[in-house]
C-alpha positions in Angstrom: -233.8 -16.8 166.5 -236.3 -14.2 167.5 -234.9 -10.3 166.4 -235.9 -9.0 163.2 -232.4 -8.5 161.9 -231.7 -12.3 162.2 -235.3 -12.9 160.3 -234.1 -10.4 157.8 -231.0 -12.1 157.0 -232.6 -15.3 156.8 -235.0 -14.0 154.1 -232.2 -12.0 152.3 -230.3 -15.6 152.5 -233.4 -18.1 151.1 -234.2 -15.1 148.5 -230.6 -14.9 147.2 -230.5 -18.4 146.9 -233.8 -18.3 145.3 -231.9 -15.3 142.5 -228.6 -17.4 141.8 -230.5 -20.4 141.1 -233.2 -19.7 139.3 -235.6 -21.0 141.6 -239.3 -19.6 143.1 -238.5 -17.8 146.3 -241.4 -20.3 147.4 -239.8 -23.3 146.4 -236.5 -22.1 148.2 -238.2 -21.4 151.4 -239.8 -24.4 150.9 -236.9 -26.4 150.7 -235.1 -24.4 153.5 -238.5 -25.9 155.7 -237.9 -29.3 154.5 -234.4 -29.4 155.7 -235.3 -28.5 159.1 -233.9 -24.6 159.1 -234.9 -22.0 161.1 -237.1 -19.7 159.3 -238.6 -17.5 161.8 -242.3 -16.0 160.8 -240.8 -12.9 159.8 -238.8 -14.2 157.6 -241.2 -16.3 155.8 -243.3 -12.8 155.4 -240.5 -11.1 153.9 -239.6 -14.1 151.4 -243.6 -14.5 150.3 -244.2 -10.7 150.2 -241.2 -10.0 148.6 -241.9 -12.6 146.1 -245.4 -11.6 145.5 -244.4 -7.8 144.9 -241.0 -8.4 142.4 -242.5 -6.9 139.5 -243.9 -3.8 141.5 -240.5 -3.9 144.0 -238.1 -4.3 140.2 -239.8 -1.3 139.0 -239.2 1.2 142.2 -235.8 -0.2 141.9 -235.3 0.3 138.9 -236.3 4.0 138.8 -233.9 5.0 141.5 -231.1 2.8 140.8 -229.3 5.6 138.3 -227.1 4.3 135.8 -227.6 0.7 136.8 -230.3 -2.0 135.6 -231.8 -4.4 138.2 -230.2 -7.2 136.5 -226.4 -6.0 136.6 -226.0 -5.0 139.9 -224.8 -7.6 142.3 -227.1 -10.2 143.0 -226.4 -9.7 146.8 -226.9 -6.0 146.4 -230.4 -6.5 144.6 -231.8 -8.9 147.1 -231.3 -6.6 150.2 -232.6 -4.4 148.0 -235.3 -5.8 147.3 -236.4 -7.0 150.7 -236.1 -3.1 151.8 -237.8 -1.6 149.2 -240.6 -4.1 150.1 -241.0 -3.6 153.9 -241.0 0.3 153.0 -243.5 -0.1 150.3 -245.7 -3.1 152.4 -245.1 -2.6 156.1 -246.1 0.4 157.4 -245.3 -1.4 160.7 -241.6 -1.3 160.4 -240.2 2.3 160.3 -238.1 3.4 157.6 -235.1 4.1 159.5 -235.0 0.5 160.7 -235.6 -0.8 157.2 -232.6 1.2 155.8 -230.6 1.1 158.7 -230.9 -3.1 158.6 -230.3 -2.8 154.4 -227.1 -0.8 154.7 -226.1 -2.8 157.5 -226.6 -6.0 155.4 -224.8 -4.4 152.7 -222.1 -3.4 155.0 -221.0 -6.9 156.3 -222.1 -9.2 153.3 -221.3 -7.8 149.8 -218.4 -5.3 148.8 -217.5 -2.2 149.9 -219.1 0.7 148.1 -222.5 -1.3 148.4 -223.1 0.5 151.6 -223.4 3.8 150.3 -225.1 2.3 146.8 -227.9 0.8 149.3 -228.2 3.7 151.5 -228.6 5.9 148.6 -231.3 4.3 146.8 -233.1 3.5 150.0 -232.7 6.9 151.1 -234.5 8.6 147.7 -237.5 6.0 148.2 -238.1 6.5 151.6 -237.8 10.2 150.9 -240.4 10.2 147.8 -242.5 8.0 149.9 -243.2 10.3 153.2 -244.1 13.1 150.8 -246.6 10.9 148.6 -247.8 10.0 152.5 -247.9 13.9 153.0 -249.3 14.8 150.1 -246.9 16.7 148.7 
């Protein structure tokens, strides 16, 4: 397993475990390790950042999400979320395109329909106030 994408669905997958179950994101990756799964370095990166950075990654989401509170949208929905909004907040290595292009993607093929264009459009309005704060405008 060695593209990004496949690292990014295995973190989205240990981190929604993590959300449905109530357990640490660390003690799911953990577990996932134990067992012998693949977790490729990315992956790992993307679980332990994204768990280190909830409160800061809830509250972005939370401010663009419109209408919707972190805790009732979809719990598939909020952890692709949540992994995006923290590679565009905490890897300046990844472009943003790729991070929203990978999100709505993920959206696209794992969770319902409109969650696409919910995903896109949150992502979208982040990236967006983000490469003006980085302009300084």
């Amino acid at each position: 397993m060695g593209s990004r994408r496949e690292a990014r669905r295995t973190a989205v997958d240990i981190l929604y475990q993590a959300d449905i179950t109530g357990v640490d994101p660390t003690d799911a990756l953990a577990g996932w390790l134990a067992a012998d799964r693949e977790v490729p370095e990315f992956a790992r990166e993307l679980v332990t950042g994204t768990a280190g950075a909830l409160v800061e990654v809830d509250e972005v989401l939370a401010a663009h999400a419109v209408d919707w509170t972190v805790e009732r949208m979809a719990a598939l929905d909020r952890t692709i979320l949540r992994v995006a909004i923290f590679e565009l907040l905490h890897r300046p290595d990844v472009p943003p395109g790729a991070v929203i292009s990978e999100a709505v993607e993920a959206a696209g093929e794992l969770s319902a329909d409109e969650s696409r264009r919910f995903v896109n459009g949150i992502l979208g309005k982040i990236a967006r106030e983000l490469g003006e704060q980085a302009a300084g405008t």
